[in-house]
C-alpha positions in Angstrom: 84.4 97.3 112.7 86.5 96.8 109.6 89.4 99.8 109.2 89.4 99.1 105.4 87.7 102.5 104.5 90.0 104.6 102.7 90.1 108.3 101.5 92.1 111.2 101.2 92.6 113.1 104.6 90.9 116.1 105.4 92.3 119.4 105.0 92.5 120.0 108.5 94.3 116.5 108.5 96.8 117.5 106.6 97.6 120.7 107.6 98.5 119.2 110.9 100.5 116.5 109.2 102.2 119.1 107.5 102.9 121.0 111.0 104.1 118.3 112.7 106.4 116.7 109.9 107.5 120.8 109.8 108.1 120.9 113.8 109.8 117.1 113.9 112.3 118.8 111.4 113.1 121.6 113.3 113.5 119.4 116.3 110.9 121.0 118.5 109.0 118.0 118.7 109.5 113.8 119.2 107.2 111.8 117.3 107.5 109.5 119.6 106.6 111.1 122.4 103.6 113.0 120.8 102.4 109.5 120.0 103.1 108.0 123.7 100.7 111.4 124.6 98.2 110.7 122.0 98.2 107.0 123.1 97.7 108.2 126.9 94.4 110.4 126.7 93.4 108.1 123.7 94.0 104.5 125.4 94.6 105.3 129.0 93.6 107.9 130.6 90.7 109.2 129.5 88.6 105.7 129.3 90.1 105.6 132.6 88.2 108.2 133.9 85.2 106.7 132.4 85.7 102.8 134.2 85.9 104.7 137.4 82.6 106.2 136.9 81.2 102.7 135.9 82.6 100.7 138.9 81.1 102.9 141.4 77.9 102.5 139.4 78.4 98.8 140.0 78.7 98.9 143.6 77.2 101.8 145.3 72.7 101.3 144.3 72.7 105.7 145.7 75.7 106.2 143.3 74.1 104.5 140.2 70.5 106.2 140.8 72.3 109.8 140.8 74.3 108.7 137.7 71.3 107.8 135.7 68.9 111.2 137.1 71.8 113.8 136.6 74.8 111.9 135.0 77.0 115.7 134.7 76.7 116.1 138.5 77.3 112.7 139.3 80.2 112.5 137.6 81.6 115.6 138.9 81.2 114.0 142.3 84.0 111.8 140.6 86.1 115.1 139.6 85.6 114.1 135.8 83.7 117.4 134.5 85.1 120.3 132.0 84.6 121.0 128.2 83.2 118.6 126.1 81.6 117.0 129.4 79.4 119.7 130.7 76.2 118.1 129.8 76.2 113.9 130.2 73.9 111.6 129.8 74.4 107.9 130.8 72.4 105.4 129.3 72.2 101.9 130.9 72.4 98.7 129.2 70.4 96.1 130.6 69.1 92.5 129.7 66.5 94.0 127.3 68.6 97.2 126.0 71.7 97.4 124.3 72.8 100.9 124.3 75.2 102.5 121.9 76.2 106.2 120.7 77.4 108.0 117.8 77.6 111.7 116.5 76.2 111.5 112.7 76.9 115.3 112.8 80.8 115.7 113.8 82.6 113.8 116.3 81.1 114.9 120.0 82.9 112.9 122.5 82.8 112.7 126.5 86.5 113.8 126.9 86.4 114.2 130.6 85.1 110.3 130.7 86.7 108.6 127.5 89.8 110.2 127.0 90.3 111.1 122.8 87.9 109.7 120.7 89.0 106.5 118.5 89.6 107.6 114.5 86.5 104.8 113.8 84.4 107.1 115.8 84.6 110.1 113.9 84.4 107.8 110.0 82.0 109.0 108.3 81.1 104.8 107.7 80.6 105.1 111.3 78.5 107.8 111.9 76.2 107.3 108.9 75.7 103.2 109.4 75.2 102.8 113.0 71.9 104.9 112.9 70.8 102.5 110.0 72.1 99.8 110.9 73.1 99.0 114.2 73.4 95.3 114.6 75.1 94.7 111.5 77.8 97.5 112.5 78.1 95.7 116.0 78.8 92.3 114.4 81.8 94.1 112.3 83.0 95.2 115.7 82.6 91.0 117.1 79.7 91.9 119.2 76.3 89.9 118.8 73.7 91.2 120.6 70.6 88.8 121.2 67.8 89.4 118.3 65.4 89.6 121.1 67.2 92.7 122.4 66.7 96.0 121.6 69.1 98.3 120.4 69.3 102.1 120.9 71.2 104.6 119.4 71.8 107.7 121.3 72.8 110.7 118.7 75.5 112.7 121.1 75.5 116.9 120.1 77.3 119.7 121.3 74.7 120.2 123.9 74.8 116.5 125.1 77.4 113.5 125.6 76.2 109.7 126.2 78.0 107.5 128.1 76.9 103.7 128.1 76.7 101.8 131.4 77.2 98.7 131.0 75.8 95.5 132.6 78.3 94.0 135.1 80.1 91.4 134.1 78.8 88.1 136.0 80.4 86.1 138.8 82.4 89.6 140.0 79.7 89.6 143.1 82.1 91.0 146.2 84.6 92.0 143.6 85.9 95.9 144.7 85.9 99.2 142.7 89.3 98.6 142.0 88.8 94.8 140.5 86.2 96.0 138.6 88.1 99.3 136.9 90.0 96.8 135.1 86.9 95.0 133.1 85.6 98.3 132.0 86.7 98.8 128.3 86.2 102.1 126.3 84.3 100.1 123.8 81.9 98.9 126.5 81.0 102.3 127.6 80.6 103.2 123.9 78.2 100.3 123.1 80.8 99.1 120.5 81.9 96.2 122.8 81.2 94.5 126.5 83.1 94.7 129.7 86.3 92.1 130.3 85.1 88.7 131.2 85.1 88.4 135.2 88.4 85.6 134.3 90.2 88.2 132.2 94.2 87.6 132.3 94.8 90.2 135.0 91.6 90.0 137.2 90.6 88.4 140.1 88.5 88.8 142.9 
């Protein structure tokens, strides 16, 4: 969706601007670094976590049925459990549902799964329009979605995290686990995007 949204930061934000700017100066920190970290639960890891979950979805029919009757303990089968992921639900996308999930309250996030969540996430833009006005938010981020598809919105809380399942991406029949990891994108399993084509630069079966 468009970044153009512009206010003054938080207090919060700026306290820790003015903490790290405070311990850059004293040379206990590397900016550099702390964004190379920030970069690897944001980008990497986390969402990692998260594809894993949604490849063996793809290929095991027992694994996907746990997933989507106790998502928490079936991704703890995974090792992917711990705060902010105690209580998960996964929501499947399918070719009559689009699935995608927001926090209009705060910023509630599957950690354990997605890794830190994305600054658009936590906008207040976000969080306010996507309840109202889900397609049109979509198309901001490039994603149509049929007309003849419903969408659903999943409201995520302190008590409960939503993770989206996406559909699997076609002409990956036969494909492994590990070919598939690398289609799953942190938007997808948002709702704010789709998978990697199955002739993404980089995959093959």
């Amino acid at each position: 969706m468009s970044h153009s949204h512009t206010k003054p930061p938080a207090d919060i934000e700026l306290r820790v601007k003015a903490l790290e700017s405070l311990l850059t100066e004293k040379g206990l920190i590397d900016p550099a670094a702390l964004d190379e970290l920030v970069d690897t639960y944001e980008n990497r890891v986390g969402p990692r976590n998260g594809a894993l979950v949604v490849a063996k979805a793809w290929t095991d029919p027992d694994y996907r049925k746990r997933l989507l009757e106790d998502s928490t303990a079936a991704i703890a089968e995974l090792g992917f459990s711990g705060v902010q992921g105690e209580d998960m639900v996964v929501v499947e996308n399918t070719s009559d549902v689009h699935n995608m999930t927001v926090c209009t309250l705060c910023s509630c996030y599957p950690w354990p799964t997605l890794g830190l969540p994305p600054a658009w996430y936590k906008s207040a833009p976000y969080r306010s329009r996507v309840v109202m006005d889900p397609r049109g938010v979509l198309a901001e981020f490039g994603v149509s979605v049929p007309a003849e598809k419903e969408i659903r919105v999943w409201d995520s809380s302190a008590e409960i995290r939503y993770l989206v399942l996406p559909e699997r991406p076609a002409g990956t029949d036969g494909w492994s686990e590990e070919q598939l990891v690398e289609l799953v994108t942190r938007d997808s399993m948002i709702g704010t995007g789709f998978p990697k084509p199955a002739n993404a630069s980089g995959a093959s079966a």
